[in-house]
VMD Tcl script that builds the backbone (N, CA, C; Angstrom):
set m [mol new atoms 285]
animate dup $m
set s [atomselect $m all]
$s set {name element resname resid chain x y z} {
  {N N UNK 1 A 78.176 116.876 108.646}
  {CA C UNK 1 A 79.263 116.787 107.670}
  {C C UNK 1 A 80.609 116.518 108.345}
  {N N UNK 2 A 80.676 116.990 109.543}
  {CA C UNK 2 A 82.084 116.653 109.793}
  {C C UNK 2 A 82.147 115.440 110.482}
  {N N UNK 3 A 81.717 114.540 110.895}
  {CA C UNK 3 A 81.104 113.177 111.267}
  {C C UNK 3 A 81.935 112.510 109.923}
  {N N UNK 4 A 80.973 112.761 109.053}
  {CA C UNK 4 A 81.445 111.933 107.598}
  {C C UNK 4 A 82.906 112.227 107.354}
  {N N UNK 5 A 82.961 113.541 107.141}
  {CA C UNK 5 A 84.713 114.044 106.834}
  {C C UNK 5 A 85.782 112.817 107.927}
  {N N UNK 6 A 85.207 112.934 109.262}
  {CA C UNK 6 A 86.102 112.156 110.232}
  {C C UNK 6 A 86.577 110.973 109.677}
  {N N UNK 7 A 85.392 110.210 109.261}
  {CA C UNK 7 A 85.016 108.907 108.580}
  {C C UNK 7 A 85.689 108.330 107.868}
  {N N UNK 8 A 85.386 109.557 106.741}
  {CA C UNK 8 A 86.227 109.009 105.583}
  {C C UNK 8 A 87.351 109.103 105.718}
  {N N UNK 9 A 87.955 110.321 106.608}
  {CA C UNK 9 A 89.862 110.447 106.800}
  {C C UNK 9 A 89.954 109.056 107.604}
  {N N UNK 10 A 89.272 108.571 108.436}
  {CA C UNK 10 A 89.466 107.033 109.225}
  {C C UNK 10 A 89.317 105.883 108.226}
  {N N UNK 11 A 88.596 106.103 107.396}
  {CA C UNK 11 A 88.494 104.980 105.963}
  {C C UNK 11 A 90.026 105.342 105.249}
  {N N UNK 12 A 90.473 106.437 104.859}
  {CA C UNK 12 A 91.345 106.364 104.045}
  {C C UNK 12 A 92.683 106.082 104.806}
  {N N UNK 13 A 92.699 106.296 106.055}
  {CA C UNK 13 A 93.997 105.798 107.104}
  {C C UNK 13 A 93.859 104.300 106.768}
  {N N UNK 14 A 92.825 103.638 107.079}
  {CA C UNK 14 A 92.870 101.807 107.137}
  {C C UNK 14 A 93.829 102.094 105.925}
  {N N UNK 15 A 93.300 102.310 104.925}
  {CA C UNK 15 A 93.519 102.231 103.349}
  {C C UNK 15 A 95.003 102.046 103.323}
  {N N UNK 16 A 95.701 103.057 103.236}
  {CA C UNK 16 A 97.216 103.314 104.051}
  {C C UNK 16 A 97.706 102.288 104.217}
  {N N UNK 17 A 96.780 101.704 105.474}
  {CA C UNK 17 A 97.700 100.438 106.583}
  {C C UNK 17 A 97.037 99.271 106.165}
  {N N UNK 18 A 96.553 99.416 104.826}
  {CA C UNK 18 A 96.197 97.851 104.360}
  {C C UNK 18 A 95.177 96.816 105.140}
  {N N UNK 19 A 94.428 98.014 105.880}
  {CA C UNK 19 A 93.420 97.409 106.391}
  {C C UNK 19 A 91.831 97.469 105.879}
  {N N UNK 20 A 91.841 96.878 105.031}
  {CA C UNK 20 A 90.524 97.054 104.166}
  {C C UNK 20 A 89.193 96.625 104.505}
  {N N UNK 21 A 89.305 95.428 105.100}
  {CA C UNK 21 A 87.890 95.049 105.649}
  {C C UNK 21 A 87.465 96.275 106.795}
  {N N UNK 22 A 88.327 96.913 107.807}
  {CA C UNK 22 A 88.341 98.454 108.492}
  {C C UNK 22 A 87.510 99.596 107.713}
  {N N UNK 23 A 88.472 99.850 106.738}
  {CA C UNK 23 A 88.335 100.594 105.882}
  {C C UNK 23 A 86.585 100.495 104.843}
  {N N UNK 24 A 86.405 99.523 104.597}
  {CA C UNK 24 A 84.921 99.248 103.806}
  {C C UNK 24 A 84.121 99.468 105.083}
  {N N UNK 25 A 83.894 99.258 106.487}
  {CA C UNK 25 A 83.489 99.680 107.405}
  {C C UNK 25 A 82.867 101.159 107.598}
  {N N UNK 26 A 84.312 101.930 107.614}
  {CA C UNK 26 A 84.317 103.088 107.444}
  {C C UNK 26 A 83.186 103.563 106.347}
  {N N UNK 27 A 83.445 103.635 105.206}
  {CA C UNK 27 A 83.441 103.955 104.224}
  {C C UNK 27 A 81.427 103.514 103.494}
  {N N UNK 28 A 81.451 102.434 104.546}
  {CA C UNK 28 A 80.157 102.519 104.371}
  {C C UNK 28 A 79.128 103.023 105.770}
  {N N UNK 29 A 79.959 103.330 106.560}
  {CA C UNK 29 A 79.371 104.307 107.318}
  {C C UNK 29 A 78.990 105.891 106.775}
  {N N UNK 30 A 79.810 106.318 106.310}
  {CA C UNK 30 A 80.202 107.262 105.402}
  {C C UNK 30 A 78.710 107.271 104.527}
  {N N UNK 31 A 78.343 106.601 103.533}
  {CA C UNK 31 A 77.117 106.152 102.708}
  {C C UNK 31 A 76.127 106.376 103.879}
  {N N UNK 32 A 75.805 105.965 104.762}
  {CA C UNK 32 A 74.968 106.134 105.782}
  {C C UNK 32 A 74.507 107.275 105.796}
  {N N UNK 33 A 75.735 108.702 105.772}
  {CA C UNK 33 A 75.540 109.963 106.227}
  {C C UNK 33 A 75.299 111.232 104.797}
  {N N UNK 34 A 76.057 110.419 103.930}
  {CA C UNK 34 A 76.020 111.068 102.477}
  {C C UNK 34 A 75.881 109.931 100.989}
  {N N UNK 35 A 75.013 109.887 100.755}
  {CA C UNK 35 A 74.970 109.059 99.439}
  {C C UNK 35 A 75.420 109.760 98.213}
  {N N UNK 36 A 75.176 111.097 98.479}
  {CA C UNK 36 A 76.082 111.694 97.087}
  {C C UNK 36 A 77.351 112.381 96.791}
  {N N UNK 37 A 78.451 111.575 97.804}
  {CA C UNK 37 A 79.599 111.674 97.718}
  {C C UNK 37 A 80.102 110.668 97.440}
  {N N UNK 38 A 80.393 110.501 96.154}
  {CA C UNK 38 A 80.810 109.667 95.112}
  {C C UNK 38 A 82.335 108.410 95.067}
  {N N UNK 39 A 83.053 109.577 95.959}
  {CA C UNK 39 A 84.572 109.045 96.305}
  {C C UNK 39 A 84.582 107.807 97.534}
  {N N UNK 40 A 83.723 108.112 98.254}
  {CA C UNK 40 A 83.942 106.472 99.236}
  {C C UNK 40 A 83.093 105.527 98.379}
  {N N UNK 41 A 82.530 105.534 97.338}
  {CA C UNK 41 A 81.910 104.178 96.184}
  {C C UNK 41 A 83.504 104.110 95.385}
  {N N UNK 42 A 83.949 104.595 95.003}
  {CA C UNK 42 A 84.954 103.834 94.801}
  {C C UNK 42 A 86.265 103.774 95.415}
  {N N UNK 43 A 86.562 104.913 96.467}
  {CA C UNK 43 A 87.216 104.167 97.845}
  {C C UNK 43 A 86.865 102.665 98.299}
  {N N UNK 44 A 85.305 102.497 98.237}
  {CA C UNK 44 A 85.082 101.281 98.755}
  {C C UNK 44 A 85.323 100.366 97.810}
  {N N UNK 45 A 85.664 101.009 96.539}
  {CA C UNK 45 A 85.542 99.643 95.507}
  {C C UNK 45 A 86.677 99.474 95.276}
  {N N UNK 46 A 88.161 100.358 95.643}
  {CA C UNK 46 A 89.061 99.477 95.868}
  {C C UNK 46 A 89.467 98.766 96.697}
  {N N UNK 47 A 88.676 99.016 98.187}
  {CA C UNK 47 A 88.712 98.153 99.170}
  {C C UNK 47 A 88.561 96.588 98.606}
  {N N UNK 48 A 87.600 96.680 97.799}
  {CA C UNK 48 A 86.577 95.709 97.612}
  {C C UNK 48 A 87.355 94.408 96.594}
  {N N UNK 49 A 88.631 95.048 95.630}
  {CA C UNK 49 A 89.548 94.705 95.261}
  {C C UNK 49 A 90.059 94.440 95.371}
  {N N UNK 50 A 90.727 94.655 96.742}
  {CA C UNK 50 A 91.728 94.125 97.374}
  {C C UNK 50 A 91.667 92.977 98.029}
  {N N UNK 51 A 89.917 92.988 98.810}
  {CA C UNK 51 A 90.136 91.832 99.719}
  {C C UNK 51 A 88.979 90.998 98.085}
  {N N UNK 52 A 88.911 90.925 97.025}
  {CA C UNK 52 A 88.840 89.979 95.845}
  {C C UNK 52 A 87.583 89.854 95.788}
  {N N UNK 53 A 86.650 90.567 96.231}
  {CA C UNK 53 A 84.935 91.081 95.905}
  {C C UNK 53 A 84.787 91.740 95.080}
  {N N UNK 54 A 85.350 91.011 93.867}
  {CA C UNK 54 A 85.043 91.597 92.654}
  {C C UNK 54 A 83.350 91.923 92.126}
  {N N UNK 55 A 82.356 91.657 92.690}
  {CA C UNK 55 A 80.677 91.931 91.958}
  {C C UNK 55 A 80.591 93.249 93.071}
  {N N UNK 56 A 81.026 93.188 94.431}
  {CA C UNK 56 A 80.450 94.336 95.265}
  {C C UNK 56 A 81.692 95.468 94.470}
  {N N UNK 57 A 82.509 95.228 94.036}
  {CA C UNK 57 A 83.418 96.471 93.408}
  {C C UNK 57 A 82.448 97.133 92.424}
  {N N UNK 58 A 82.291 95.853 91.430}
  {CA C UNK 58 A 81.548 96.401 90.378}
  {C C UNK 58 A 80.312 96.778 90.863}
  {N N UNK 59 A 79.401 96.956 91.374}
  {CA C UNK 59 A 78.346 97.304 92.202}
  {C C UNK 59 A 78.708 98.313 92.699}
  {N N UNK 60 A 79.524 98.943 93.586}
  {CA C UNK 60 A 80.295 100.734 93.441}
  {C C UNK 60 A 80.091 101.030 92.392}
  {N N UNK 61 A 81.026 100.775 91.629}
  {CA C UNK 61 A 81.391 101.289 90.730}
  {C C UNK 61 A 80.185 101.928 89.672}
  {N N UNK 62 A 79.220 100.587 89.214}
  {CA C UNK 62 A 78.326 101.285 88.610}
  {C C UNK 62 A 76.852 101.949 89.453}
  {N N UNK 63 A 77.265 102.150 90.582}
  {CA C UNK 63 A 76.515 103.319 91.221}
  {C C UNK 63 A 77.160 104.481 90.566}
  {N N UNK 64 A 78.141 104.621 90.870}
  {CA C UNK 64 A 78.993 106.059 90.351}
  {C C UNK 64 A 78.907 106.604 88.836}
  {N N UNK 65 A 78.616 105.726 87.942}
  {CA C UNK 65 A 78.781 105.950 86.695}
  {C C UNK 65 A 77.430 105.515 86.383}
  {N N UNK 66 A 76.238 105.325 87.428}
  {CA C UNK 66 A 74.818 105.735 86.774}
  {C C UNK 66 A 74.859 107.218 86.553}
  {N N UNK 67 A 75.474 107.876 87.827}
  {CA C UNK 67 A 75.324 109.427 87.890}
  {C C UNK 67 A 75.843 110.297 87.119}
  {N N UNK 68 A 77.627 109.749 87.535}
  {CA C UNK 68 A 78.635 110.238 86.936}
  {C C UNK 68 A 79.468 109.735 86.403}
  {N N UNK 69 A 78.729 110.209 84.574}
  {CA C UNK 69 A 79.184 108.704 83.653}
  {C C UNK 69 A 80.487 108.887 83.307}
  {N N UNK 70 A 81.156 109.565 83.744}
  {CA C UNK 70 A 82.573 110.174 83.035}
  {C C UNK 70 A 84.145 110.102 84.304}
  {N N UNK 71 A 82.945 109.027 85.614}
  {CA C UNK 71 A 84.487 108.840 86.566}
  {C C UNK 71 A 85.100 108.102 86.203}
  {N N UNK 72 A 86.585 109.016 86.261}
  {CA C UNK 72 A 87.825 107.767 85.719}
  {C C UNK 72 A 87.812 106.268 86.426}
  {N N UNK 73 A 87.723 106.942 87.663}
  {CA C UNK 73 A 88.535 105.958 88.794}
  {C C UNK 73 A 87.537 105.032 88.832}
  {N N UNK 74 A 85.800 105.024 88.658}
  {CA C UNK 74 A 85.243 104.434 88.583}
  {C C UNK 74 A 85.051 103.365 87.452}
  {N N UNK 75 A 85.330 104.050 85.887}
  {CA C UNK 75 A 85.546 103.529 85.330}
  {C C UNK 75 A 86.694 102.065 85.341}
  {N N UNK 76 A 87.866 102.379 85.952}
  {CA C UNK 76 A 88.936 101.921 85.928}
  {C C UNK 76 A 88.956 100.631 86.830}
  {N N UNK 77 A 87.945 100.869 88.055}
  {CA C UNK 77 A 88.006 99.785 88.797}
  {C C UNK 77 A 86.913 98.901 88.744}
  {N N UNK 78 A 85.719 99.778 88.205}
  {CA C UNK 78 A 84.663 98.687 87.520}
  {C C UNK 78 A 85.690 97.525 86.246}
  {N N UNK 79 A 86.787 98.172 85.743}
  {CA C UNK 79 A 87.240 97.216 84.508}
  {C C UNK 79 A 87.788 95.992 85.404}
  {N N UNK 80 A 88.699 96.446 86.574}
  {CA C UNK 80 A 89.645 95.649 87.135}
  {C C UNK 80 A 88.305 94.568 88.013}
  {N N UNK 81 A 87.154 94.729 88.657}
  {CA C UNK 81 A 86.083 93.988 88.637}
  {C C UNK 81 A 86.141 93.134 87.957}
  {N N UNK 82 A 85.643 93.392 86.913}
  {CA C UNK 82 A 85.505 92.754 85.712}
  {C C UNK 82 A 86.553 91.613 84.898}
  {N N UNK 83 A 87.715 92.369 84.987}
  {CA C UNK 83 A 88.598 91.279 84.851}
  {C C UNK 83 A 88.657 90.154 86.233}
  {N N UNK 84 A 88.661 90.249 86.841}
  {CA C UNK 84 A 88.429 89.747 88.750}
  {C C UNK 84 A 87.681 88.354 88.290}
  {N N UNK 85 A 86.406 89.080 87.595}
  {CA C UNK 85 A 85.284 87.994 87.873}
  {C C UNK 85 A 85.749 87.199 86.890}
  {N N UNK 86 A 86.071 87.365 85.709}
  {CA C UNK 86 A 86.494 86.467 84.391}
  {C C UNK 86 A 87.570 85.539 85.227}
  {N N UNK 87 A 88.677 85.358 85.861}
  {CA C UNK 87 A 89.533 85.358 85.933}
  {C C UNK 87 A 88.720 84.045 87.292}
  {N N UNK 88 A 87.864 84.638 87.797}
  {CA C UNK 88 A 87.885 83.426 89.325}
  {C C UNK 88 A 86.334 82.746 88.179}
  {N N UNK 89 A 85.747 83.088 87.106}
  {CA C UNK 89 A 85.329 82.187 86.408}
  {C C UNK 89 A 85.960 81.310 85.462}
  {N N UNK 90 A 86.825 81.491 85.183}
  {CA C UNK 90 A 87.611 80.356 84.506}
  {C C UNK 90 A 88.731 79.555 85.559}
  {N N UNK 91 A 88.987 80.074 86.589}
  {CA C UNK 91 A 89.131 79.089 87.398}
  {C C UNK 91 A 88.295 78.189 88.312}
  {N N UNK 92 A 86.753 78.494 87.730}
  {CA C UNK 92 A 85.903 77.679 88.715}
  {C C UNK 92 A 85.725 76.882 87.591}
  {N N UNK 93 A 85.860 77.088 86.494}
  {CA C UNK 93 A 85.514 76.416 85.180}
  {C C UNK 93 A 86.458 74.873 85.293}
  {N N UNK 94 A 87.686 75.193 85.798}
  {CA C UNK 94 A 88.860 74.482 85.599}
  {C C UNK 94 A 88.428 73.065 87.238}
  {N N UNK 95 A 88.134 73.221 87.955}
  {CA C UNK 95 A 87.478 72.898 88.959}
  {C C UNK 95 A 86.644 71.677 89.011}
}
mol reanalyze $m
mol bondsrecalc $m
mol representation Tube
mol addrep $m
């Protein structure tokens, strides 16, 4: 456990310093050691947002809300996904 704890405080530093591809690193190291700690799936899924991987966001995201159907944050960034993908599909549309 404290391996992971390290981890994730090293995932959420990138986070900080806007280093996200770092940070999803982290964070899925993290998954490696604990799958049912819920907060680096969507730690990672705002990583995942940021650098514009909108399907692997949404893919967090609804890991989290198979389990735990009532996360905000999961909720919130599965939406912003979602808008992501609409958004680079109508610009592939335009193309």
């Amino acid at each position: 456990m404290e391996k992971f704890k390290r981890l994730k405080n090293e995932g959420n530093d990138f986070v900080k310093m806007g280093e996200y591809e770092e940070a999803v690193n982290k964070y899925s190291e993290c998954m490696k050691l604990n799958t049912e700690e819920y907060t680096v799936y969507t730690n990672r899924a705002l990583c995942y947002l940021k650098l514009y991987k909108y399907e692997e966001a949404k893919q967090d995201c609804d890991h989290v809300l198979q389990i735990e159907d009532s996360n905000i944050k999961a909720f919130y960034r599965r939406a912003l996904a979602y808008k992501g993908l609409q958004v680079r599909k109508k610009n592939m549309a335009g193309i």
